[in-house]
C-alpha positions in Angstrom: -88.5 -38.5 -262.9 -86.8 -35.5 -263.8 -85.8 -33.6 -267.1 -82.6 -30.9 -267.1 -83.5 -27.1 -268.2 -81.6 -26.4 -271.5 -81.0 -22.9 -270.3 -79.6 -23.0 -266.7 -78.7 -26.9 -266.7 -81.2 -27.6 -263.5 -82.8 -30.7 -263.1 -86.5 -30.3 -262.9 -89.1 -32.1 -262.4 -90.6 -33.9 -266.0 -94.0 -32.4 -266.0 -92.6 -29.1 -265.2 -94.0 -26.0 -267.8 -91.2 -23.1 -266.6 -87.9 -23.5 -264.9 -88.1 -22.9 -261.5 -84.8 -22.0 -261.5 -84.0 -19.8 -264.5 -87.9 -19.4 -265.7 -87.5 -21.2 -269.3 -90.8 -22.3 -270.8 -90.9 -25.7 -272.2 -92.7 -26.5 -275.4 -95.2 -29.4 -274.9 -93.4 -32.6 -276.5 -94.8 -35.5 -275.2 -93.3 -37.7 -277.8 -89.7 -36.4 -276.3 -88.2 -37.5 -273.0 -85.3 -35.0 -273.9 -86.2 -31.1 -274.6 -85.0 -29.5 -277.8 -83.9 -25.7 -277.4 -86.2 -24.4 -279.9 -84.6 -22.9 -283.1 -85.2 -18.6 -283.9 -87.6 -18.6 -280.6 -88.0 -15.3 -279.7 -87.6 -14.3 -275.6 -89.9 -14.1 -273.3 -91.3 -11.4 -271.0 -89.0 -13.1 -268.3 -85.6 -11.9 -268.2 -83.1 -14.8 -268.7 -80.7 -15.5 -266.0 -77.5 -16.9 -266.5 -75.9 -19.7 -265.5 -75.0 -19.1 -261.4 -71.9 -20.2 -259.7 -72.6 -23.0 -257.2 -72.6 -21.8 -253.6 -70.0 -23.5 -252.3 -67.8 -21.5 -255.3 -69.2 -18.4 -254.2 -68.2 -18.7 -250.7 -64.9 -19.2 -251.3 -64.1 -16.3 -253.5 -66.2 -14.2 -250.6 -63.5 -15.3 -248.1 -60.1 -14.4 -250.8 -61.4 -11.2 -250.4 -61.6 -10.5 -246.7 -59.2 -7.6 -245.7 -56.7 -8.3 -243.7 -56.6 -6.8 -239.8 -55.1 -3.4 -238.9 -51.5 -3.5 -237.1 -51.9 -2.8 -233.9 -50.6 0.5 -231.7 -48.6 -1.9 -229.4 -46.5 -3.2 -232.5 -46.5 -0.2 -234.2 -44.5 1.5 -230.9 -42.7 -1.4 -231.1 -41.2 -1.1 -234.6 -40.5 2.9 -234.3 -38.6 2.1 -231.4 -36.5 -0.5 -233.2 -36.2 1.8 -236.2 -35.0 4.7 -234.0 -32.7 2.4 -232.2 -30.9 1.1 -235.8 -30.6 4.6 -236.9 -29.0 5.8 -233.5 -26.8 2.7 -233.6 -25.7 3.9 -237.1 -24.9 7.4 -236.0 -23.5 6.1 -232.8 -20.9 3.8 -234.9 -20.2 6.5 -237.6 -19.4 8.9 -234.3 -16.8 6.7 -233.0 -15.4 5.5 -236.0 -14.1 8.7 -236.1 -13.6 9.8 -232.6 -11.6 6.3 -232.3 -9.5 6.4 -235.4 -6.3 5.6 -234.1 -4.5 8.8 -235.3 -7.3 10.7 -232.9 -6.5 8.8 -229.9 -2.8 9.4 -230.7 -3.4 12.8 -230.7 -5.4 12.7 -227.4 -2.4 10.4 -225.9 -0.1 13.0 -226.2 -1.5 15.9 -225.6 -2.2 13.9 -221.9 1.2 13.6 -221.4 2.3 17.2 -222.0 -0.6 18.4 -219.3 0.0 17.3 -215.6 -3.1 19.3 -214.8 -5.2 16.3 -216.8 -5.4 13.0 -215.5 -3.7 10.3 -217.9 -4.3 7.3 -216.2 -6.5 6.4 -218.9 -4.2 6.7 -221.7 -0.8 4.5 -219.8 -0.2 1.5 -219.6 3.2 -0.3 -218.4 5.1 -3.6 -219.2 5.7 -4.2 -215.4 1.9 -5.6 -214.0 3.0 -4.7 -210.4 3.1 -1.4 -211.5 -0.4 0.7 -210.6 -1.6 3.1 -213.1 -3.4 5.8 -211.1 -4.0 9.7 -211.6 -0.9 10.2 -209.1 1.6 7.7 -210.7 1.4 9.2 -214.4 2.2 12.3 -213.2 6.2 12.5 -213.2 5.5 11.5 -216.8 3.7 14.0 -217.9 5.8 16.7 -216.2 9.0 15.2 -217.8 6.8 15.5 -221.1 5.5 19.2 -220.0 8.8 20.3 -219.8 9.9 18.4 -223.0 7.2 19.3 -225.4 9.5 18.9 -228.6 10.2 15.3 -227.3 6.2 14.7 -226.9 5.4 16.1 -230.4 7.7 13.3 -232.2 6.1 10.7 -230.0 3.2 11.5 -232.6 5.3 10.5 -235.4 6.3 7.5 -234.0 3.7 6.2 -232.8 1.3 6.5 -236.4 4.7 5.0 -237.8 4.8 2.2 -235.1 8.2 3.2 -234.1 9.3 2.8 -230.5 10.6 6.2 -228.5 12.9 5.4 -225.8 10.6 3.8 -223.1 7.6 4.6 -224.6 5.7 2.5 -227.2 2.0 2.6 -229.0 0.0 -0.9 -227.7 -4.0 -1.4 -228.4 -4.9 -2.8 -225.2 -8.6 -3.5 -225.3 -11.9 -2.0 -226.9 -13.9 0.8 -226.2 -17.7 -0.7 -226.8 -16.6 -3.8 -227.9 -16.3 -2.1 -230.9 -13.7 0.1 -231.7 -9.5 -0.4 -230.5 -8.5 1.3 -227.5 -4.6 2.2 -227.6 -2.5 2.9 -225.1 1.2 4.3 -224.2 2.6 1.7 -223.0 6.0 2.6 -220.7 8.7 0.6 -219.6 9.0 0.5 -215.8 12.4 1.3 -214.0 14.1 0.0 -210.4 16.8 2.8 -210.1 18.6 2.8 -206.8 19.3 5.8 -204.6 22.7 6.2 -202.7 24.0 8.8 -200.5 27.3 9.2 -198.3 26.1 9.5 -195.0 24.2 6.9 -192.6 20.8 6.9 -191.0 19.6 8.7 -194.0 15.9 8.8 -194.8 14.6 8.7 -198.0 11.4 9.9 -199.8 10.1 10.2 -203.4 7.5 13.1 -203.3 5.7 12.7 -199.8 5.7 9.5 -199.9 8.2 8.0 -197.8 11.0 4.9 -198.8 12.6 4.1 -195.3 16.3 4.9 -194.6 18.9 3.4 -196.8 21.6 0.3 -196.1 25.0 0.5 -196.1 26.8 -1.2 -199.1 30.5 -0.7 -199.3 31.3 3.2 -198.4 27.5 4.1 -199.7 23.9 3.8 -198.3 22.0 2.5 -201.1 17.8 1.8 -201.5 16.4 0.1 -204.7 13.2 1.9 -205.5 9.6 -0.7 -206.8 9.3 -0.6 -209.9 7.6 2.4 -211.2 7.2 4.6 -214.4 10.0 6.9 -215.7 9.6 10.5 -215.4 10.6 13.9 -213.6 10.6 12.9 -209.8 11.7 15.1 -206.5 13.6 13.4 -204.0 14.4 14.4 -200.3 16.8 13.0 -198.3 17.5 13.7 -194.4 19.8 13.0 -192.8 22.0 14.0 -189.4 25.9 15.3 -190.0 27.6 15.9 -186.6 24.7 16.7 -185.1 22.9 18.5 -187.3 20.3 17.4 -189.4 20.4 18.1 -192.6 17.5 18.0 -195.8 18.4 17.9 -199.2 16.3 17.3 -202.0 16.5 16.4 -205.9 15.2 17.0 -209.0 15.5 13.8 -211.1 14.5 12.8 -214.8 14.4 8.9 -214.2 14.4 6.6 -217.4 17.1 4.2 -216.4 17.5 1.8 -213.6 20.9 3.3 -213.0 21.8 4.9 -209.5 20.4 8.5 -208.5 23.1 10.2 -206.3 22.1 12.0 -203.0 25.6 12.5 -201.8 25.0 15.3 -199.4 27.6 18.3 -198.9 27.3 21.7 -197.9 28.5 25.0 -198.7 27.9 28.8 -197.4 25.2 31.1 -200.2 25.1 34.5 -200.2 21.8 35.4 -202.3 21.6 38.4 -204.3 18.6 40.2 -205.4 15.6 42.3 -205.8 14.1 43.8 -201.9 12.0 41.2 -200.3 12.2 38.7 -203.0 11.5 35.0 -202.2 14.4 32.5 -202.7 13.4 29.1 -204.2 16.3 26.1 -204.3 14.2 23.1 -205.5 11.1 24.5 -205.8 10.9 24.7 -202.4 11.2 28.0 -200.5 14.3 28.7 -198.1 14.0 32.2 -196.8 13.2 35.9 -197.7 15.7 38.0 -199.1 16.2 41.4 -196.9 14.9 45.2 -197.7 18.2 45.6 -199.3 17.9 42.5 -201.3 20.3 39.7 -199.6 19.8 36.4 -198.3 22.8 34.0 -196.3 22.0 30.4 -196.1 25.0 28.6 -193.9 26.2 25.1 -194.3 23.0 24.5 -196.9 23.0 21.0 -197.9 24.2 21.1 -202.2 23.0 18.1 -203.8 23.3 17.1 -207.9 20.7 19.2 -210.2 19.7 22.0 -207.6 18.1 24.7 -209.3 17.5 28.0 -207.6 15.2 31.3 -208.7 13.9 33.9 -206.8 10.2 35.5 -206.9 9.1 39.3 -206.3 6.1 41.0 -206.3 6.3 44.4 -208.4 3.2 46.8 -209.4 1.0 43.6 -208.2 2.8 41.5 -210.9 4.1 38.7 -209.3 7.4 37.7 -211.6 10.7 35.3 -211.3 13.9 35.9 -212.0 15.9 33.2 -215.1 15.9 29.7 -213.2 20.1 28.4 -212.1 19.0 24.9 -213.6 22.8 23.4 -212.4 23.8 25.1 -209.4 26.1 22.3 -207.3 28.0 22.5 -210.9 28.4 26.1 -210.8 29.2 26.1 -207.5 32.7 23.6 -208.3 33.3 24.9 -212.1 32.0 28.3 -212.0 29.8 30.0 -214.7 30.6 32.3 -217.8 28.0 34.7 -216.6 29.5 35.2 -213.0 25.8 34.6 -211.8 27.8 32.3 -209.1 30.7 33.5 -208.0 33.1 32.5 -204.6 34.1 35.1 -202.0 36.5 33.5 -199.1 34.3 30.6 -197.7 30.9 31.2 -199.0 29.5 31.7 -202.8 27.9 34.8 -204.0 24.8 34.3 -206.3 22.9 36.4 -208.3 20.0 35.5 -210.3 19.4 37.0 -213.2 15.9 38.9 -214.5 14.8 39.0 -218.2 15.0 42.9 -219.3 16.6 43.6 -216.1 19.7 46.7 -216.6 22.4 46.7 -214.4 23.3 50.1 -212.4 25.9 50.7 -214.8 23.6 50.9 -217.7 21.2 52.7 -216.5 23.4 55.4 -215.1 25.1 55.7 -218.3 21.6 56.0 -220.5 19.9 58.1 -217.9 23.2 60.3 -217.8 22.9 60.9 -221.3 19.7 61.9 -221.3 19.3 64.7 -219.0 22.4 66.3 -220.5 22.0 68.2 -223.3 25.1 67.6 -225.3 24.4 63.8 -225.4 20.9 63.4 -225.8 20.5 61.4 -228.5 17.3 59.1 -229.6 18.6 56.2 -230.2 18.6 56.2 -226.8 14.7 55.6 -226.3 12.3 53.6 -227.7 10.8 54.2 -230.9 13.3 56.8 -231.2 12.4 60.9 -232.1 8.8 59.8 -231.1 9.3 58.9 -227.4 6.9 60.9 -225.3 10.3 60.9 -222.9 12.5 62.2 -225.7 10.1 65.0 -226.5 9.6 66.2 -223.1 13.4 66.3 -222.6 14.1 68.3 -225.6 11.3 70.7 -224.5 13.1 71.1 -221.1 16.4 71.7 -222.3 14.9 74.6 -224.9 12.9 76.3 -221.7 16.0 76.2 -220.3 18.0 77.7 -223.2 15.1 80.7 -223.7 15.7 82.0 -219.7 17.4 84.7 -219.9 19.5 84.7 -216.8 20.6 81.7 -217.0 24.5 80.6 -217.7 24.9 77.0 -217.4 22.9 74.6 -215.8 24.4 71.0 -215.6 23.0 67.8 -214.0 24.1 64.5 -212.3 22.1 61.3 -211.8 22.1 58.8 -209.3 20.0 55.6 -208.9 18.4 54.3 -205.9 16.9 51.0 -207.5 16.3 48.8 -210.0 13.2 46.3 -210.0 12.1 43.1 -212.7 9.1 44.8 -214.8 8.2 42.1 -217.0 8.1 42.0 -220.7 11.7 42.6 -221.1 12.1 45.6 -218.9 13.1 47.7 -215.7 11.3 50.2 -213.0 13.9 52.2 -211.9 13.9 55.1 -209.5 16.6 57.5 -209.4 17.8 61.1 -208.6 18.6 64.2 -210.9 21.0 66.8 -208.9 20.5 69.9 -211.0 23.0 72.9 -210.8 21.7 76.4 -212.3 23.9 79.2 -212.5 22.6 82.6 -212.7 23.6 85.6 -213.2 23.2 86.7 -209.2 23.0 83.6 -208.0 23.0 79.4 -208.1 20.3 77.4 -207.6 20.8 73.3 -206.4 17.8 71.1 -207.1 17.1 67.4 -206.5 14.4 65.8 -208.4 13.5 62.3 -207.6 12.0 60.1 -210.6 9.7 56.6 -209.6 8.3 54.7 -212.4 10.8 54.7 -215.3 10.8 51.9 -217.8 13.7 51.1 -218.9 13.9 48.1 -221.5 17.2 45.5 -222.3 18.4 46.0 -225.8 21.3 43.1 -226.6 23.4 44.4 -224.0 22.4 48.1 -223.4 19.2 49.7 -222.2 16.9 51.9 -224.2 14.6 54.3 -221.6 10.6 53.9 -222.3 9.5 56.1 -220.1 11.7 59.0 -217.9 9.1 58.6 -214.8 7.3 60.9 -213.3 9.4 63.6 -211.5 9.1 65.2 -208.0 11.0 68.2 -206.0 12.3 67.2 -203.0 15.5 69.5 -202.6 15.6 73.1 -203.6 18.7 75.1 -202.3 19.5 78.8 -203.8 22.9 80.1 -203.4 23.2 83.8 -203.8 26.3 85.1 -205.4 25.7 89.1 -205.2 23.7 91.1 -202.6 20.7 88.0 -202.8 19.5 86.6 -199.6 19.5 82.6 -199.3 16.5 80.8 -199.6 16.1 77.3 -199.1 
């Protein structure tokens, strides 16, 4: 039998005098089966324990509050890695968002174009799929577009307007990352054909070699593969009456229309600066001689032949104004007289930027070693020319000898060279006459260096040069002995 605690609600055994559990004393009541919690009872000595949670209660609020396990280094590497790797693919898309805007790679497109020196393969693309787009190909392009700059520059506006230029047109052809559009110049291809007038002609486009032509009609045509427009050379050989002949041509290709190679040929007389290299084609054809001359007999003259000439002066390496149409000048003439005909053969010569002519520079030079005339409008920057002032200084040591009547002095010159930056070395002579009052004194000074610069259509002297005696003859006209 058993009785319940009143205090902890245990069951105990009946006979039981304390709690085992909670350690209540029960009151003797044997009339009772059921103990009564005494009324006002005061506690005991024992301290009084609560009522306790059952075990199974206790255990499961012990395992709520287990902490949980550390993360481990392995995924914690593995998380910073992933973190860096979302942030660089931020940066990484923010980067070419703006380095593949479209305006960018416009801007990248064309300045391509304008530089043969860069290779553009990357940035063409062509209508024609049996055209190859390689470093080599895109080049005629871009020297077309080098030599056309203006024309490159609108492409810009055209192409952010999505207007078409001629051949040329803005395409998005693929992705760069899968991410952001890649765009393109696409160019229409050409088949132009070439003809000529004689047979057994051989053809090439650069180096590269197109086989001889067929006859069709009175011509000897070959169509050319399709390739991109541009600024191409061609050459052309042939044999007339037994001598062969090479002619070449400068072309700007953007049709499929026929390039004429008809070859004629003419007798050149080349005019120029000592020793200066002649160019026809950008292609050298001889040396001109120490007194500046060069004949090239029964030369081959084909459509757009351009001729210049190239000297070396004071180690500066310059080139005379470029004869971009010289088979035209050579039927029509030119306003200049650069090309001019003599009997059987045409005289040419090239003109240099801030080169005088003989006639000017005698007539400034004249004017300045003669006192009457010297005037500074004559030189550069005027009254303060070191030349002017050294001139003026002359004339006034001349004025304070004594002895000395008239003196009077005549100029000669023995060359004029290209200088660059608009002007002229010339070397020339002074012949001074003194007259005394016993005698007459001849002297020849020689003057290397001057500058002489082109003003409209006079020349203005820089510098006088430096001088040096080389003749000195005295004539006596009393009882004086001659010296020379």
């Amino acid at each position: 039998m058993t009785k319940i605690c009143p205090n902890c609600g245990k069951d105990i055994k009946k006979d039981a005098k304390f709690c085992p559990f909670c350690g209540y004393k029960f009151k003797d009541n044997p009339k009772s089966s059921a103990p009564i919690a005494p009324e006002n009872s005061q506690p005991s000595n024992q301290a009084t324990v609560g009522p306790q949670m059952p075990k199974q209660e206790m255990k499961r609020e012990y395992k709520n509050k287990t902490p949980q396990k550390p993360m481990s280094k392995k995924n914690k590497i593995i998380y910073s890695v992933i973190g860096v790797l979302v942030v660089l693919l931020i940066c990484f898309y923010a980067w070419g968002s703006n380095y593949y805007n479209r305006d960018n790679q416009i801007s990248r497109i064309v300045s391509s174009l304008k530089n043969p020196n860069q290779s553009g393969a990357q940035y063409i693309s062509c209508d024609n799929p049996e055209v190859k787009i390689t470093t080599e190909s895109v080049k005629p392009l871009q020297r077309y577009f080098q030599d056309h700059t203006t024309e490159a520059d609108q492409l810009i506006t055209d192409f952010r307007v999505g207007n078409e230029s001629g051949n040329v047109r803005l395409t998005e052809s693929g992705r760069y990352f899968l991410l952001f559009p890649k765009y393109t110049a696409q160019v229409t291809s050409v088949t132009p054909k070439l003809v000529t007038n004689h047979a057994n002609s051989e053809v090439k486009i650069g180096k590269k070699s197109l086989g001889k032509l067929t006859k069709s009609g009175s011509s000897y045509v070959k169509t050319i593969p399709a390739m991109l427009p541009g600024k191409y050379n061609f050459s052309i050989k042939s044999n007339v009456e037994g001598r062969n002949l090479t002619a070449t041509s400068t072309n700007n290709v953007w049709s499929s229309n026929n390039i004429n190679l008809d070859i004629h040929t003419e007798t050149l007389e080349i005019k120029s600066v000592p020793n200066g290299i002649v160019y026809i084609n950008d292609k050298k054809v001889g040396t001109l001689n120490n007194s500046g001359n060069l004949v090239l007999k029964d030369y081959p003259i084909t459509k757009n032949m351009t001729l210049y000439v190239q000297g070396t002066f004071n180690k500066k390496t310059l080139t005379s104004k470029k004869i971009s149409d010289l088979d035209h000048d050579l039927e029509y003439g030119d306003e200049d007289n650069v090309v001019t005909q003599s009997g059987s053969k045409y005289v040419i010569k090239p003109e240099w930027k801030g080169l005088v002519t003989d006639d000017e520079a005698t007539r400034v030079l004249t004017s300045a070693f003669d006192k009457g005339s010297l005037d500074e409008d004559d030189f550069v920057d005027g009254g303060g020319n070191d030349s002017y002032g050294e001139l003026t200084r002359m004339f006034k040591t001349y004025d304070d000898e004594d002895d000395l009547r008239t003196y009077e002095s005549d100029v000669k010159i023995k060359s004029i060279t290209p200088n660059g930056n608009n002007s002229s070395l010339v070397t020339y002579t002074v012949t001074w006459t003194f007259e005394h009052d016993d005698y007459n004194r001849h002297q020849v000074v020689e003057y290397t260096n001057a500058i002489l610069t082109k003003d409209d259509d006079s020349a203005k002297i820089k510098e006088i040069g430096s001088g040096k005696l080389i003749k000195d003859h005295k004539v006596s006209t009393s009882n004086d002995s001659d010296d020379d």
